[in-house]
VEXLUM-252565 format. One record per residue: y, z, x of N, C-alpha, C, O in turn; residue number from 1. Coordinates in nm, 2 decimals, decimal comma, always signed. Layout:
(site (Y Z X) (Y Z X) (Y Z X) (Y Z X) NUM)
...
END
This chain:
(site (-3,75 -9,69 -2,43) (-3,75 -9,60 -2,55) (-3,74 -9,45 -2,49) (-3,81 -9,41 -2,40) 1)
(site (-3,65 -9,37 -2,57) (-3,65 -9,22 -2,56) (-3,69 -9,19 -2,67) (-3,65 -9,23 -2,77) 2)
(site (-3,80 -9,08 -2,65) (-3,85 -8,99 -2,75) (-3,83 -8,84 -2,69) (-3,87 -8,78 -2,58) 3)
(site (-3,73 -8,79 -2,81) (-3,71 -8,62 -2,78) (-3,81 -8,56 -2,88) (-3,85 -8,59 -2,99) 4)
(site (-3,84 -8,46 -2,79) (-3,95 -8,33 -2,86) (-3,91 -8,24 -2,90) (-3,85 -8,17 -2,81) 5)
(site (-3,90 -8,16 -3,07) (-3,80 -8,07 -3,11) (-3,93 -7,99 -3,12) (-4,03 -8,02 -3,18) 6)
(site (-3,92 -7,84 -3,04) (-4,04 -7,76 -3,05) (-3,97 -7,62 -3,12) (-3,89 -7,55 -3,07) 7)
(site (-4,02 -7,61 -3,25) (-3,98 -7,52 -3,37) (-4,04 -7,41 -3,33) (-4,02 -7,32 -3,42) 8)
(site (-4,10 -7,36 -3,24) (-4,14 -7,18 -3,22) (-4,06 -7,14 -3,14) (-4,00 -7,20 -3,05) 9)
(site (-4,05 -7,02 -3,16) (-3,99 -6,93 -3,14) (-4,02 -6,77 -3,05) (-3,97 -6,70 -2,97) 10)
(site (-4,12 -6,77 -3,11) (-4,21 -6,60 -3,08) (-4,28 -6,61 -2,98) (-4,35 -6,71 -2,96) 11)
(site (-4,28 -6,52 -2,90) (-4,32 -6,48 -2,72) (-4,53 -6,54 -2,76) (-4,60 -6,60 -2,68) 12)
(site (-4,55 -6,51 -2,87) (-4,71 -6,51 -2,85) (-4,74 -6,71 -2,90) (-4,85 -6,76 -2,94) 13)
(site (-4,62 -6,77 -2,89) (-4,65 -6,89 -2,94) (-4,77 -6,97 -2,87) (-4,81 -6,93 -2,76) 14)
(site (-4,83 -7,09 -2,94) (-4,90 -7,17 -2,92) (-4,87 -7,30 -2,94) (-4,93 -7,36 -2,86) 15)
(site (-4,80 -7,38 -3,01) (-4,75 -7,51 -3,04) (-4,67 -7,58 -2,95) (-4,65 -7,70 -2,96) 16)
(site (-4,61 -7,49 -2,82) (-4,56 -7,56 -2,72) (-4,64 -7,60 -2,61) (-4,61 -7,65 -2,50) 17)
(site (-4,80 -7,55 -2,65) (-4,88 -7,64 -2,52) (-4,89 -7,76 -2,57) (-4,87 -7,86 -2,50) 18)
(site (-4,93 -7,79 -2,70) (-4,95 -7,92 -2,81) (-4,80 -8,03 -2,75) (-4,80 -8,14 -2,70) 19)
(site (-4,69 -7,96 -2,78) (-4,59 -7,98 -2,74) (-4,59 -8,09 -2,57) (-4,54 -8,20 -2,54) 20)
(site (-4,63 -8,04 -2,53) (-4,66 -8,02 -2,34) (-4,73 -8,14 -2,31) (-4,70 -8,24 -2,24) 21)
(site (-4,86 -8,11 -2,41) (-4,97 -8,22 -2,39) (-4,89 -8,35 -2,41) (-4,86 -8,44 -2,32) 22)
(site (-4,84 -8,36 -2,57) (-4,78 -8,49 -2,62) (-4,66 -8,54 -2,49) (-4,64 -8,65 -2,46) 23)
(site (-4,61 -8,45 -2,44) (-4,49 -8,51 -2,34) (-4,60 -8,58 -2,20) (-4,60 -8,69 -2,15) 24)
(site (-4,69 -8,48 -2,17) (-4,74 -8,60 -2,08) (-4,82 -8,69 -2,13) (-4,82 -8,79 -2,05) 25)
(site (-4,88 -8,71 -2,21) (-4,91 -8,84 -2,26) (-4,77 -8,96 -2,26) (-4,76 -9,07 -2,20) 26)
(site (-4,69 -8,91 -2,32) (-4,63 -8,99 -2,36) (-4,54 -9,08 -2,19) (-4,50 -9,20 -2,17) 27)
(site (-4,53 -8,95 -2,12) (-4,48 -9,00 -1,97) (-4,59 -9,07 -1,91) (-4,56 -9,17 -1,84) 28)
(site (-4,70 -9,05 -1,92) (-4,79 -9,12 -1,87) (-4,81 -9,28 -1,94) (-4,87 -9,38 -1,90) 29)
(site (-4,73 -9,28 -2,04) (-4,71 -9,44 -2,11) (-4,62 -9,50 -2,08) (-4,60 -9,60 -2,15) 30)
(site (-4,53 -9,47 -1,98) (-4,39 -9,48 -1,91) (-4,32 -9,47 -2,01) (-4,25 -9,57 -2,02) 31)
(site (-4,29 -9,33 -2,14) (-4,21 -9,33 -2,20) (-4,14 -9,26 -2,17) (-4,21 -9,17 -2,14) 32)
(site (-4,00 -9,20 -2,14) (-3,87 -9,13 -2,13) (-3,87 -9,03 -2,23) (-3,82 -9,05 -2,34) 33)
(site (-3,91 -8,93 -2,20) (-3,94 -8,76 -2,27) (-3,82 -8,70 -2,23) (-3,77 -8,70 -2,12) 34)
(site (-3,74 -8,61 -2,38) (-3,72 -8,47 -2,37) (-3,72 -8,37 -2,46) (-3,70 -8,38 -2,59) 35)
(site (-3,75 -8,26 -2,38) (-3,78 -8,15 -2,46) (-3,69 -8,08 -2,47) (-3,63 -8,04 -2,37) 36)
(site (-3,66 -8,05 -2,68) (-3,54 -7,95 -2,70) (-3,65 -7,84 -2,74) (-3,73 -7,86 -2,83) 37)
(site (-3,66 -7,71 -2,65) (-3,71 -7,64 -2,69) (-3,64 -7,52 -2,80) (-3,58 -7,42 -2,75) 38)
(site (-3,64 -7,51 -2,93) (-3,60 -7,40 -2,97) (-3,58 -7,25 -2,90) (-3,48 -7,19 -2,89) 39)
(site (-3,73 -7,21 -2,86) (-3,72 -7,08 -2,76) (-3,63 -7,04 -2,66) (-3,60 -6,93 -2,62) 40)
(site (-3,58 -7,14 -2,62) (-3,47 -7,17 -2,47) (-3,32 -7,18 -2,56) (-3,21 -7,13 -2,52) 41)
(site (-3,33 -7,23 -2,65) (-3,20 -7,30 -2,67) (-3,10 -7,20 -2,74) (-2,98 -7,18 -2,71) 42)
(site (-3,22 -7,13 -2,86) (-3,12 -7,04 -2,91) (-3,02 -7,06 -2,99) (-2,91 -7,01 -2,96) 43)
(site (-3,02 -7,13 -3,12) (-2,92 -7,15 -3,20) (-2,86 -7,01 -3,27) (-2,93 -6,91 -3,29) 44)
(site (-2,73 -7,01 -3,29) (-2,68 -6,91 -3,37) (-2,74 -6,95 -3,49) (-2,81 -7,05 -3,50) 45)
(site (-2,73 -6,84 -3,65) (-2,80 -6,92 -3,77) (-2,67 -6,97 -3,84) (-2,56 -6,92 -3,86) 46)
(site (-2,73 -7,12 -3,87) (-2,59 -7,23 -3,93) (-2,51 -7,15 -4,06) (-2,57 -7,10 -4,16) 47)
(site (-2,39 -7,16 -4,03) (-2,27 -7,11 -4,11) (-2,24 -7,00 -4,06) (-2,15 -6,95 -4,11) 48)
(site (-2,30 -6,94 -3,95) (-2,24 -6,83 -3,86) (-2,09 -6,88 -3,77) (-2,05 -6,99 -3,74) 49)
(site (-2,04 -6,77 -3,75) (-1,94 -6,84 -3,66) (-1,98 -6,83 -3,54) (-2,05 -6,73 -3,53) 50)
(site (-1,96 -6,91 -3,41) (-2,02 -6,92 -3,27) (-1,89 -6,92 -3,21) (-1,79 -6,97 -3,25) 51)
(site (-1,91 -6,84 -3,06) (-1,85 -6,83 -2,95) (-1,84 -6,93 -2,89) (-1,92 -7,01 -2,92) 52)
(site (-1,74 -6,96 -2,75) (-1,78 -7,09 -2,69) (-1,90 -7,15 -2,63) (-1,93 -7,27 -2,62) 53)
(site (-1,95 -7,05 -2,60) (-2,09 -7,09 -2,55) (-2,16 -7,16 -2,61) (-2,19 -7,27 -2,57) 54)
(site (-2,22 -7,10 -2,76) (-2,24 -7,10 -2,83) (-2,22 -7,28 -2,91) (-2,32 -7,35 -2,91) 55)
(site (-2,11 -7,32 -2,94) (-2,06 -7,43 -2,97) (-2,08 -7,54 -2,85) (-2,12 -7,65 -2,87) 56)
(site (-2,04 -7,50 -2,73) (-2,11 -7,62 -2,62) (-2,28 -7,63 -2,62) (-2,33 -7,72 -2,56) 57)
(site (-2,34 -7,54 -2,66) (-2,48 -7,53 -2,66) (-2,53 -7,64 -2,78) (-2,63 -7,70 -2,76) 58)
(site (-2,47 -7,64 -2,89) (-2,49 -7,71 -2,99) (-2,47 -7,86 -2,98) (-2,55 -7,96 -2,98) 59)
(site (-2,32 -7,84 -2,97) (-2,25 -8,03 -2,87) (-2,35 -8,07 -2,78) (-2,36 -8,20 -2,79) 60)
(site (-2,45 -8,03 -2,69) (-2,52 -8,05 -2,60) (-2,65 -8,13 -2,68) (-2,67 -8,25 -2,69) 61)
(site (-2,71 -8,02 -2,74) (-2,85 -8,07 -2,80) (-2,79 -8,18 -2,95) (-2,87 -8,25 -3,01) 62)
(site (-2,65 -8,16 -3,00) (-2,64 -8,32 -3,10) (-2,66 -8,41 -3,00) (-2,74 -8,49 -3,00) 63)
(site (-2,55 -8,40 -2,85) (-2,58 -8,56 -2,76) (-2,69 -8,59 -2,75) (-2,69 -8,72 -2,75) 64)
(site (-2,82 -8,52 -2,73) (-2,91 -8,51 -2,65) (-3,03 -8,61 -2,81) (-3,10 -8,71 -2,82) 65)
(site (-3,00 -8,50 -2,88) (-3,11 -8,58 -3,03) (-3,03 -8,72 -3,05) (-3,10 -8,81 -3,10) 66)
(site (-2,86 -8,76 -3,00) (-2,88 -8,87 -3,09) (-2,88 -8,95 -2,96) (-2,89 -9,07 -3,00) 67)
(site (-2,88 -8,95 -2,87) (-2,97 -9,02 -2,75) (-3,09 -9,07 -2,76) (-3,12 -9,18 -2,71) 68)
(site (-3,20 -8,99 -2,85) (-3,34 -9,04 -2,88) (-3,32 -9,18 -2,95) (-3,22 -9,23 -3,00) 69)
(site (-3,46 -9,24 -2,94) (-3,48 -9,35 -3,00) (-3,54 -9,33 -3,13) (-3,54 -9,41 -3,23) 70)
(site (-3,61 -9,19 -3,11) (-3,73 -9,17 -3,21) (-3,75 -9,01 -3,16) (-3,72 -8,96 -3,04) 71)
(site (-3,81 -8,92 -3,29) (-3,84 -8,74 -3,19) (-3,98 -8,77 -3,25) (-4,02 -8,86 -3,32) 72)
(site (-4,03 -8,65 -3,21) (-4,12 -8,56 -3,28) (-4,10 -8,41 -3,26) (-4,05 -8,35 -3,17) 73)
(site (-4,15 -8,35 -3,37) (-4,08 -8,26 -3,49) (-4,25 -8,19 -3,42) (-4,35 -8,25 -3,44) 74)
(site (-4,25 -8,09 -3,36) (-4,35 -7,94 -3,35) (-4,34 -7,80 -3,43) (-4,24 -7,72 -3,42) 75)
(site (-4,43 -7,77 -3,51) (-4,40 -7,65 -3,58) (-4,54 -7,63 -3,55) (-4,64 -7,69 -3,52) 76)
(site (-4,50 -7,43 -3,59) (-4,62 -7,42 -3,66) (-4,62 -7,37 -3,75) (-4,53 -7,28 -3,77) 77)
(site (-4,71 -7,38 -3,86) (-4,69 -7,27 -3,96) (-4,70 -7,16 -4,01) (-4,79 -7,08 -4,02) 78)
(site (-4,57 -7,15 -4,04) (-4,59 -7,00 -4,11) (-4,53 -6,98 -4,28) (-4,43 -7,00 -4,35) 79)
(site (-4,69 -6,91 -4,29) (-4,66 -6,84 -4,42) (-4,67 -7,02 -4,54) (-4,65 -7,02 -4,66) 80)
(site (-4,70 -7,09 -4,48) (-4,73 -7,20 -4,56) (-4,61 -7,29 -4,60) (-4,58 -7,35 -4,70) 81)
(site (-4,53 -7,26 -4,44) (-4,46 -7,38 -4,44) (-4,38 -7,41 -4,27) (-4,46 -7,41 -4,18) 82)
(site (-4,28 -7,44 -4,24) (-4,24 -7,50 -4,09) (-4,19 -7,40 -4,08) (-4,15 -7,33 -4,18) 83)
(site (-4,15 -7,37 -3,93) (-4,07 -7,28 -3,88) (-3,91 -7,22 -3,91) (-3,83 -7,31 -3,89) 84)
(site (-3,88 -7,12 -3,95) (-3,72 -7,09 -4,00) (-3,65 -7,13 -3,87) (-3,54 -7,17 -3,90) 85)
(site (-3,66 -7,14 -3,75) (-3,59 -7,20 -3,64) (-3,56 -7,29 -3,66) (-3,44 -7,33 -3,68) 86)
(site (-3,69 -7,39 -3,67) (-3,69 -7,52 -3,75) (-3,57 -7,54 -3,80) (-3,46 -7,56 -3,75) 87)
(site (-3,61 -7,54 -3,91) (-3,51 -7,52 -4,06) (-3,39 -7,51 -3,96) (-3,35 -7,61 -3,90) 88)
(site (-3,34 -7,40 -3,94) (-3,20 -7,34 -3,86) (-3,16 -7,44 -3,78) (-3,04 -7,44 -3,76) 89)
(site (-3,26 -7,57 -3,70) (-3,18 -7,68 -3,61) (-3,14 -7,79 -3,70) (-3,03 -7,85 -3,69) 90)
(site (-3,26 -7,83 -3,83) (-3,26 -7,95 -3,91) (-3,14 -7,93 -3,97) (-3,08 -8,03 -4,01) 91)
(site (-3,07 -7,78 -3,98) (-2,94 -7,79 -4,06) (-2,86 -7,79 -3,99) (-2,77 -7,83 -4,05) 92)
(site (-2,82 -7,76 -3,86) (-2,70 -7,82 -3,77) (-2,72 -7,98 -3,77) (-2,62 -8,04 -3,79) 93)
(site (-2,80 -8,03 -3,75) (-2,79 -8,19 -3,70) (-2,84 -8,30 -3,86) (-2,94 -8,30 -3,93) 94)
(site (-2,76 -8,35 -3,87) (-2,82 -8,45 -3,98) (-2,77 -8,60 -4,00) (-2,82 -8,68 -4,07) 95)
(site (-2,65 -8,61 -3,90) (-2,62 -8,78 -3,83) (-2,71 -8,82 -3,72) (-2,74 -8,93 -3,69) 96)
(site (-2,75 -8,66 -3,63) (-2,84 -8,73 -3,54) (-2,99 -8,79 -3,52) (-3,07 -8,83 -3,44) 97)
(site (-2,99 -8,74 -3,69) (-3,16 -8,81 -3,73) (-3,16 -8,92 -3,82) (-3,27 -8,95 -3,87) 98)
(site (-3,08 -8,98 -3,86) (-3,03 -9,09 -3,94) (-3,11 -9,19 -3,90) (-3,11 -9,20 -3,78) 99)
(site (-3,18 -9,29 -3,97) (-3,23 -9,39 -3,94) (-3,34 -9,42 -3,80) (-3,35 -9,51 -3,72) 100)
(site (-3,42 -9,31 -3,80) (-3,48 -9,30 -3,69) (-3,64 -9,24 -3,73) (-3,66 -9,16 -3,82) 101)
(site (-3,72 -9,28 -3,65) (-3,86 -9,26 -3,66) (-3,87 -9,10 -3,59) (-3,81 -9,06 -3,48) 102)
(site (-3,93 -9,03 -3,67) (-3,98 -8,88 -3,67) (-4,12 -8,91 -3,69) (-4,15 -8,97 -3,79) 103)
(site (-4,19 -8,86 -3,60) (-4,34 -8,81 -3,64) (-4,36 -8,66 -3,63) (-4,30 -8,61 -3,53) 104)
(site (-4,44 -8,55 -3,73) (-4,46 -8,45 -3,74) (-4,60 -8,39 -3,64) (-4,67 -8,48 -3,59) 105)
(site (-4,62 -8,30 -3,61) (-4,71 -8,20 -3,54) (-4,71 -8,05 -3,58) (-4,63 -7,97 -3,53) 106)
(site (-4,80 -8,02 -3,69) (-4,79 -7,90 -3,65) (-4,93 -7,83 -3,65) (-5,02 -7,90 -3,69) 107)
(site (-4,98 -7,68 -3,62) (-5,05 -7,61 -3,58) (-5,07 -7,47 -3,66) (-4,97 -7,44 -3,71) 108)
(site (-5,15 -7,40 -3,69) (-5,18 -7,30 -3,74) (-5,32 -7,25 -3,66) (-5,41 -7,31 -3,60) 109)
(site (-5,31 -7,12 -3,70) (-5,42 -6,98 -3,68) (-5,55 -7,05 -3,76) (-5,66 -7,06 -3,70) 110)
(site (-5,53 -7,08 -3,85) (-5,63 -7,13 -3,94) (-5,72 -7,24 -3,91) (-5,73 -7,28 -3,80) 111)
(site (-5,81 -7,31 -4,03) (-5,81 -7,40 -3,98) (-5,80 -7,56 -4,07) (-5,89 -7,64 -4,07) 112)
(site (-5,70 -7,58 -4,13) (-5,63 -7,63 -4,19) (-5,51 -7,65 -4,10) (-5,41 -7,64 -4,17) 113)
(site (-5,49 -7,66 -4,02) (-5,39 -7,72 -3,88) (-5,24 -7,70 -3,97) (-5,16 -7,78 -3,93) 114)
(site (-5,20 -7,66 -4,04) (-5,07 -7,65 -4,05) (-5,00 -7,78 -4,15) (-4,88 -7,81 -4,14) 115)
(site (-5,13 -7,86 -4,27) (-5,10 -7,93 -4,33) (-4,98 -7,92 -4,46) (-4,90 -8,01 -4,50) 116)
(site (-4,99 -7,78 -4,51) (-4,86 -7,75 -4,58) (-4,70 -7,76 -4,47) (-4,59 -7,81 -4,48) 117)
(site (-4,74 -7,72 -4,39) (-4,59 -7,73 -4,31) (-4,61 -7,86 -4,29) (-4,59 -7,89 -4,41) 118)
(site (-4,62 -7,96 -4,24) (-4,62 -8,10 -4,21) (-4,58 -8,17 -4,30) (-4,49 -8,25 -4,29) 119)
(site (-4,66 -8,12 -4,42) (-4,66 -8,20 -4,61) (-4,47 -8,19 -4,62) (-4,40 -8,28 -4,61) 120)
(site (-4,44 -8,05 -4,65) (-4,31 -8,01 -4,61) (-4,20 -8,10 -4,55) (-4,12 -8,17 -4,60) 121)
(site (-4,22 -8,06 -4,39) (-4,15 -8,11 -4,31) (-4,11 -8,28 -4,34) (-4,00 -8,32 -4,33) 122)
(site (-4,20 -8,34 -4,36) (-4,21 -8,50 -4,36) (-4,11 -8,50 -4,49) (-4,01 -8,57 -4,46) 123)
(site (-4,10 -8,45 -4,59) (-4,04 -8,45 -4,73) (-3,88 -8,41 -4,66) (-3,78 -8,47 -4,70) 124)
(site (-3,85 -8,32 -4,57) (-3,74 -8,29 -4,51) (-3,69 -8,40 -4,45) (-3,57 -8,44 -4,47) 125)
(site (-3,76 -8,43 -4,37) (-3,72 -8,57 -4,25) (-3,70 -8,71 -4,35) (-3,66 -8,81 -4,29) 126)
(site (-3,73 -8,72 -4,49) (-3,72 -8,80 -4,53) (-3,55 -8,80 -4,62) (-3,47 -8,90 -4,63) 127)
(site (-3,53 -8,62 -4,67) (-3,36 -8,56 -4,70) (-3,32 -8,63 -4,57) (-3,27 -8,74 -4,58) 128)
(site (-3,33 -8,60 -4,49) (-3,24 -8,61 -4,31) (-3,20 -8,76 -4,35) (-3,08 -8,78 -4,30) 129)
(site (-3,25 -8,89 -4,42) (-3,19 -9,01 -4,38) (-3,27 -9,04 -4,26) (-3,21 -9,11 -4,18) 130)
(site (-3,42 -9,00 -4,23) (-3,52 -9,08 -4,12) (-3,61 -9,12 -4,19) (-3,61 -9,13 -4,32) 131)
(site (-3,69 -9,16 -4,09) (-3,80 -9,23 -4,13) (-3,98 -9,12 -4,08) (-4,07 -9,15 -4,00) 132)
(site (-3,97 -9,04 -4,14) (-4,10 -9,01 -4,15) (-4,24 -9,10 -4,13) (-4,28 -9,19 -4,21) 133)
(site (-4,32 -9,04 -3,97) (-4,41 -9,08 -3,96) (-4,54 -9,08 -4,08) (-4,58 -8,97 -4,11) 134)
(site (-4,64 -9,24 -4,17) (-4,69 -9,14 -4,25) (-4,82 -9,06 -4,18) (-4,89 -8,98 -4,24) 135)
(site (-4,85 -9,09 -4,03) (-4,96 -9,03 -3,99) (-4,93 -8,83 -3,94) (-4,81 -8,82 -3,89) 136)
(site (-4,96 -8,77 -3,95) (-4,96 -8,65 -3,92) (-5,04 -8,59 -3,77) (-5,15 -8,62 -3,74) 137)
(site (-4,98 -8,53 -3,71) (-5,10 -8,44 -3,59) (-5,15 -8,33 -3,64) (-5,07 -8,24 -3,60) 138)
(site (-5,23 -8,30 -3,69) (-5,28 -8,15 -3,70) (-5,37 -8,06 -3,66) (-5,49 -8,07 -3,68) 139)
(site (-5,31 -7,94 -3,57) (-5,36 -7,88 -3,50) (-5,47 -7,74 -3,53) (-5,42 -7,63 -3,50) 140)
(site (-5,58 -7,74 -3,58) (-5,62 -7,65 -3,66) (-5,69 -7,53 -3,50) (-5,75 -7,56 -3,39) 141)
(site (-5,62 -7,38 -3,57) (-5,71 -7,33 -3,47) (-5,61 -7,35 -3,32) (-5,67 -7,37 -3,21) 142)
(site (-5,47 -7,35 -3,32) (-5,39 -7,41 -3,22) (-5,41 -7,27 -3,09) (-5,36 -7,28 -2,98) 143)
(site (-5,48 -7,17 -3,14) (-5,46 -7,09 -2,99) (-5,61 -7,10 -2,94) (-5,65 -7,03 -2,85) 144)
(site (-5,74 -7,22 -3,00) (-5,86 -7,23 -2,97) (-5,80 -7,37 -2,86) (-5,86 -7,38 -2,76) 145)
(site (-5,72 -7,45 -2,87) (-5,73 -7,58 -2,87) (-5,72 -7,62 -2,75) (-5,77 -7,73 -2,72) 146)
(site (-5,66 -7,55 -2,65) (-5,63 -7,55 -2,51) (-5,69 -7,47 -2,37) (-5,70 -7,35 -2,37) 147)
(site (-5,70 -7,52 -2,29) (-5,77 -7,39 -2,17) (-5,67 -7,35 -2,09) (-5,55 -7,36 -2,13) 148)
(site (-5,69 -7,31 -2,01) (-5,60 -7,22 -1,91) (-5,51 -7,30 -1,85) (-5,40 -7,24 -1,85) 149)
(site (-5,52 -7,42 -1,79) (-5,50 -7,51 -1,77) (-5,37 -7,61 -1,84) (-5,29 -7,69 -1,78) 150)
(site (-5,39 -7,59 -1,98) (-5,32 -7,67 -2,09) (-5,40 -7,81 -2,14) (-5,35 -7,90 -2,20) 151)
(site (-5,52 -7,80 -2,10) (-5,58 -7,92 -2,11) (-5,67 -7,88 -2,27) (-5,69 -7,76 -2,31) 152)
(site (-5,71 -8,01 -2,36) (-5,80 -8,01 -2,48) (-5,92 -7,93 -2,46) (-5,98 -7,91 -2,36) 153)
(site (-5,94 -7,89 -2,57) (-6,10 -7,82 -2,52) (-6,16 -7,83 -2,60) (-6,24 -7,75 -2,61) 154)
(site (-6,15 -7,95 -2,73) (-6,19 -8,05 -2,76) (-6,15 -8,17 -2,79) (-6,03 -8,20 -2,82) 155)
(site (-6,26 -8,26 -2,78) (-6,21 -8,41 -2,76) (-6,20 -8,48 -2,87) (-6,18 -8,60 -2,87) 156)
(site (-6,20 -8,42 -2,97) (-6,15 -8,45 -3,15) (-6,00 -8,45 -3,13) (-5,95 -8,56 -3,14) 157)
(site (-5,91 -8,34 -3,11) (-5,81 -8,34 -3,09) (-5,74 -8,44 -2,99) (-5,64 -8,51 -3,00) 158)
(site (-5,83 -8,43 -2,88) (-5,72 -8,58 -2,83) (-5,75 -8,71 -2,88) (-5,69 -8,81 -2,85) 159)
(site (-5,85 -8,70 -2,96) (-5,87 -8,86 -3,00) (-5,76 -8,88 -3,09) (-5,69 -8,98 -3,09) 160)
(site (-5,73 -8,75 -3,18) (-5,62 -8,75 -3,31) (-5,51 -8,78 -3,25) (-5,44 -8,87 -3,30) 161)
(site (-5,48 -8,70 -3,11) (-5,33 -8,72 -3,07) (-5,31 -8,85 -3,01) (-5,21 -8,91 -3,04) 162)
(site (-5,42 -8,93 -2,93) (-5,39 -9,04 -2,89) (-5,36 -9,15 -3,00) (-5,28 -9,25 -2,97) 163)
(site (-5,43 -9,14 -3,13) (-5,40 -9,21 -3,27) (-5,29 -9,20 -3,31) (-5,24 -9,30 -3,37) 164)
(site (-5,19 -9,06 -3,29) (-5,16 -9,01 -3,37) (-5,00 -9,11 -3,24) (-4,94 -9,21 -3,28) 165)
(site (-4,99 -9,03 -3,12) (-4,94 -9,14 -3,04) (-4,91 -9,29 -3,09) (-4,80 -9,33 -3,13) 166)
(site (-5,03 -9,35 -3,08) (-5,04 -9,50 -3,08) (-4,94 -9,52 -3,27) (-4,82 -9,56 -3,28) 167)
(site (-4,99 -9,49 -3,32) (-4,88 -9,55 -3,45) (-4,75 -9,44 -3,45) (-4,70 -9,45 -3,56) 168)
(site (-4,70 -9,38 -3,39) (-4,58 -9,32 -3,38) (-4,53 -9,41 -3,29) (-4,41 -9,43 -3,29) 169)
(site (-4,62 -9,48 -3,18) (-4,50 -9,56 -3,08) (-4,44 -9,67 -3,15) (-4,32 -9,71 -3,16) 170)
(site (-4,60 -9,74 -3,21) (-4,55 -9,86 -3,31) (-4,44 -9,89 -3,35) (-4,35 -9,97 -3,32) 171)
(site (-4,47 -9,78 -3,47) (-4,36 -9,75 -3,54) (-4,21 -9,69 -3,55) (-4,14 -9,68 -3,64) 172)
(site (-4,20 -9,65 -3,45) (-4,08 -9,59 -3,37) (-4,00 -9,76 -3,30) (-3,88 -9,78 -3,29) 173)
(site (-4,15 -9,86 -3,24) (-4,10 -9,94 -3,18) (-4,05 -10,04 -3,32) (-3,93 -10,02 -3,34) 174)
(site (-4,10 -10,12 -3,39) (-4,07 -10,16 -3,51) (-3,91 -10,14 -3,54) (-3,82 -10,21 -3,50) 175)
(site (-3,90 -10,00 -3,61) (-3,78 -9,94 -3,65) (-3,68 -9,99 -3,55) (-3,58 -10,05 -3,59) 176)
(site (-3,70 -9,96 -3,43) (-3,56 -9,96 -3,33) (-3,57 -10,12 -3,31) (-3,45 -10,16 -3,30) 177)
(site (-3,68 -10,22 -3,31) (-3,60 -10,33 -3,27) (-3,57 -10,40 -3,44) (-3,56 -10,52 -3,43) 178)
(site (-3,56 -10,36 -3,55) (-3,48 -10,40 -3,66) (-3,35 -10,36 -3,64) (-3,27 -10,45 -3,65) 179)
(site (-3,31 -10,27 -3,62) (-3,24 -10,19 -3,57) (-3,13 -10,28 -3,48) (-3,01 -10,30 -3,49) 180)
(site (-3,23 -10,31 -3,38) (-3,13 -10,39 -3,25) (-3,08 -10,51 -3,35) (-2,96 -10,52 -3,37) 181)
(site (-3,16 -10,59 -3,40) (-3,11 -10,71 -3,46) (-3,00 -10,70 -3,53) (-2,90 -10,77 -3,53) 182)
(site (-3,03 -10,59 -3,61) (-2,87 -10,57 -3,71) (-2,78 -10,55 -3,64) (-2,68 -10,62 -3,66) 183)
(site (-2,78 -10,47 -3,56) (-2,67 -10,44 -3,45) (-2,59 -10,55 -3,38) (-2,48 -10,55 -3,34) 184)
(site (-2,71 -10,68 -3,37) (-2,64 -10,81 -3,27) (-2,61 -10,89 -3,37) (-2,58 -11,00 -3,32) 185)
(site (-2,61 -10,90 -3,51) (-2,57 -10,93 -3,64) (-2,45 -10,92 -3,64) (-2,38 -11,02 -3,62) 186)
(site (-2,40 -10,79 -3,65) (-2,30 -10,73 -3,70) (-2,18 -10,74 -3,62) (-2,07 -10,69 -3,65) 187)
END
């Protein structure tokens, strides 16, 4: 199984790409096949702009790369009481490459209500996309308290959530793809 990580921030003072970081090694340490599309790096033009070549191979790149996944998860954090406008800005270039596939949400806030409107949101989006929305949530409350210098938890509430939050995203990511396979050796 491949699971890609779509990390929706953007801004130099971010915090959701350590959340981000953690989940990728967990998940490598489950011998799962991780990648990270980081928004910050990637840099989309905003959709319905016109793009240069660059620009257009940059995009061709990250559709190959999402519909390569078996399964993503979706990182934001929130703002203003909903998911990231980057976000938003990738979910509208790509929408064959999330077709029929397990998405689990993550997101994070200043607060401490972890970013439950953006998630509430997002999952309602991922379900427009033609996926399959995870129904468990990660929520990160307090996301610039949550980590040390290091990138490690710095509390053990939160990795209990993430390892839960893990364990039924793999399930169910695994589930989906082997129905998936059957129809395919059907058809």
């Amino acid at each position: 199984m491949k699971v890609t990580l779509l990390i929706g921030s953007v801004r130099p003072e971010r915090q959701t790409h350590k959340v981000a970081r953690y989940i990728q090694k967990q998940l490598l340490h489950q011998g799962i096949e991780v990648d990270m599309i980081d928004l910050a790096e990637e840099n989309l033009p905003v959709f319905g702009t016109s793009q240069n070549e660059a620009e257009q191979s940059r995009i061709s790149e990250i559709s190959k790369r999402l519909d390569e996944a078996s399964a993503m998860i979706f990182v934001t954090p929130e703002y203003h009481g909903s998911f990231s406008g980057a976000l938003k800005n990738a979910l509208d270039y790509y929408w064959v490459e999330f077709q029929r596939k397990t998405i689990g949400v993550v997101a994070g806030s200043s607060g401490k209500m972890g970013g439950i409107n953006a998630s509430t949101q997002l999952q309602h989006v991922v379900l427009s996309l033609g996926a399959y929305p995870l129904p468990v949530k990660l929520l990160v409350p307090e996301v610039h308290l949550a980590f040390n210098q290091q990138e490690e938890p710095t509390d053990e509430r939160f990795a209990r959530s993430a390892e839960k939050f893990l364990k039924e995203f793999l399930w169910y990511a695994e589930a989906i793809n082997e129905k998936k396979t059957r129809e395919a050796v059907v058809a």
